[in-house]
NUDO-207606 format. One record per residue (C-alpha): residue in one letter; x, y, z. Coordinates in steps of 0.2 Angstrom, whole numbers, plus 5000, padded with zeros to 4 digits. Example, Ala and Ser with C-alpha at 12.3 -4.5 7.8 and 13.67 -1.06 7.14 Angstrom:
! NUDO-207606
@rest: a&u: 5062&v: 4978&w: 5039
@rest: s&u: 5068&v: 4995&w: 5036
***
This chain:
! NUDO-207606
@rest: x&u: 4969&v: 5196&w: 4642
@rest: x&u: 4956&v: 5212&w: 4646
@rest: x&u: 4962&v: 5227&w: 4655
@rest: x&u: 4950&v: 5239&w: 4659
@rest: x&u: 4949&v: 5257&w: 4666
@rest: x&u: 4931&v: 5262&w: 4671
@rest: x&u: 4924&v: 5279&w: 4677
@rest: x&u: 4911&v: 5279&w: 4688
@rest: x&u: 4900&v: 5296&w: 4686
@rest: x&u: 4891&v: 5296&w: 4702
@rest: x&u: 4907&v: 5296&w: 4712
@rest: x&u: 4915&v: 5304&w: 4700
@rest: x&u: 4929&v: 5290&w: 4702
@rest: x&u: 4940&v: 5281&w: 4691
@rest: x&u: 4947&v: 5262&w: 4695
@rest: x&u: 4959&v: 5250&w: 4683
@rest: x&u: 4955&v: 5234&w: 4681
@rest: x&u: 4970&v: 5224&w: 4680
@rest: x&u: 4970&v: 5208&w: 4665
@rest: x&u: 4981&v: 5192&w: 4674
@rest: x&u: 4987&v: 5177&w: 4665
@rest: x&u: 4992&v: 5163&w: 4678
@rest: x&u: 5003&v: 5148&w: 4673
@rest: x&u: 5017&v: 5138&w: 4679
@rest: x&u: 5030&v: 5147&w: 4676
@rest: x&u: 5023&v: 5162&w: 4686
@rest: x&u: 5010&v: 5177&w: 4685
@rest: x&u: 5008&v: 5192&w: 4670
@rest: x&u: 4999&v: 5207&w: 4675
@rest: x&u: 4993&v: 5220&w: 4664
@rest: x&u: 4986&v: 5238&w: 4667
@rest: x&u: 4981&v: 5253&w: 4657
@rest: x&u: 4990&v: 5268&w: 4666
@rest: x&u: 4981&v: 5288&w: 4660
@rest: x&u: 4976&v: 5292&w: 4640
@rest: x&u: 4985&v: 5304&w: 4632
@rest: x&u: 4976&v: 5309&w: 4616
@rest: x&u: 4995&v: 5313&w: 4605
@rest: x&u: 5004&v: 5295&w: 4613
@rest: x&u: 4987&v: 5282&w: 4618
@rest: x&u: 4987&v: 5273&w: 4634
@rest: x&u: 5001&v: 5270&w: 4647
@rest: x&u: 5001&v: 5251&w: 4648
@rest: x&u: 5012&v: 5242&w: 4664
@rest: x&u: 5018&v: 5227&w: 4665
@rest: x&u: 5022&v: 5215&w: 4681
@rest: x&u: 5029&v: 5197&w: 4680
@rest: x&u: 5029&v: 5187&w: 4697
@rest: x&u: 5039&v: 5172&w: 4695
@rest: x&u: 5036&v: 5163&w: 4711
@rest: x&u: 5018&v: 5165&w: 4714
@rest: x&u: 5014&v: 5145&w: 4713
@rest: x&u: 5026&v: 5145&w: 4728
@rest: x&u: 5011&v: 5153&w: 4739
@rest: x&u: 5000&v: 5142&w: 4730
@rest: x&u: 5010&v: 5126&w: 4736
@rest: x&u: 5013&v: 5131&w: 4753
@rest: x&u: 4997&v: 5134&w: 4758
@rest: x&u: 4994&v: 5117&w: 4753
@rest: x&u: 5006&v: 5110&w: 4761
@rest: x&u: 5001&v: 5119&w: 4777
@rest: x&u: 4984&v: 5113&w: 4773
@rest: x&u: 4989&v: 5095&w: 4771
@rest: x&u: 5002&v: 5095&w: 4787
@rest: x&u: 4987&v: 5102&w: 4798
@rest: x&u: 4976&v: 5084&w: 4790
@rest: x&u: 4991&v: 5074&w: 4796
@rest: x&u: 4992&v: 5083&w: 4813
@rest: x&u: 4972&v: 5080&w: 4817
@rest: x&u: 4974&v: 5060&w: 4810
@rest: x&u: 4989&v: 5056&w: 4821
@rest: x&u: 4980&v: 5065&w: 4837
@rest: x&u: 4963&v: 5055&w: 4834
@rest: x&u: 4975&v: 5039&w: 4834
@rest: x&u: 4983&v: 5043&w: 4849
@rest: x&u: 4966&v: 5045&w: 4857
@rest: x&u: 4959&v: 5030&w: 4852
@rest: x&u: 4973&v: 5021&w: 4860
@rest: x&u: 4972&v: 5030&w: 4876
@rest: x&u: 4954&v: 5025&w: 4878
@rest: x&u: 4954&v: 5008&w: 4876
@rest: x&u: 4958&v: 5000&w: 4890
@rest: x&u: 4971&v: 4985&w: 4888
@rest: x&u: 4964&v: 4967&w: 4889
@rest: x&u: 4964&v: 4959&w: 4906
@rest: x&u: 4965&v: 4976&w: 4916
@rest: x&u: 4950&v: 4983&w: 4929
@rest: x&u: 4945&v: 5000&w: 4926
@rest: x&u: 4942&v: 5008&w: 4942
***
């Protein structure tokens, strides 16, 4: 894991790039806070537990919106077809 803090001289701007470990078991963030020359860097920490949770259920979303359009094509076939022995008018 690399966490980065760049400066940006023509802005004059700073940003933190943020290192992430994903797994199973959840997500590991890691950032470099301000530098202070007598102590070294501020490093933070965040663990989020449950985000395979959003992972999954976007899936699922995904995968219940497959089965909605199949079983609405099915229905349409049906209604089209006209039954054997019937007139259209």
């Amino acid at each position: 894991m690399i966490a980065a803090r760049r400066f940006y001289p023509v802005r004059g701007m700073q940003t933190t790039e943020a290192a992430i470990r994903a797994d199973f078991s959840g997500d590991l963030y890691l950032t470099l806070g301000d530098s202070d020359p007598q102590k070294g860097h501020v490093v933070r920490a965040w663990r989020h537990p449950l985000v395979l949770f959003i992972w999954l259920g976007s899936a699922l979303v995904a995968l219940g919106g497959l089965v909605a359009m199949r079983g609405r094509a099915r229905k349409r076939a049906i209604v089209e077809k006209p039954a054997a022995g019937t007139v259209a008018a």
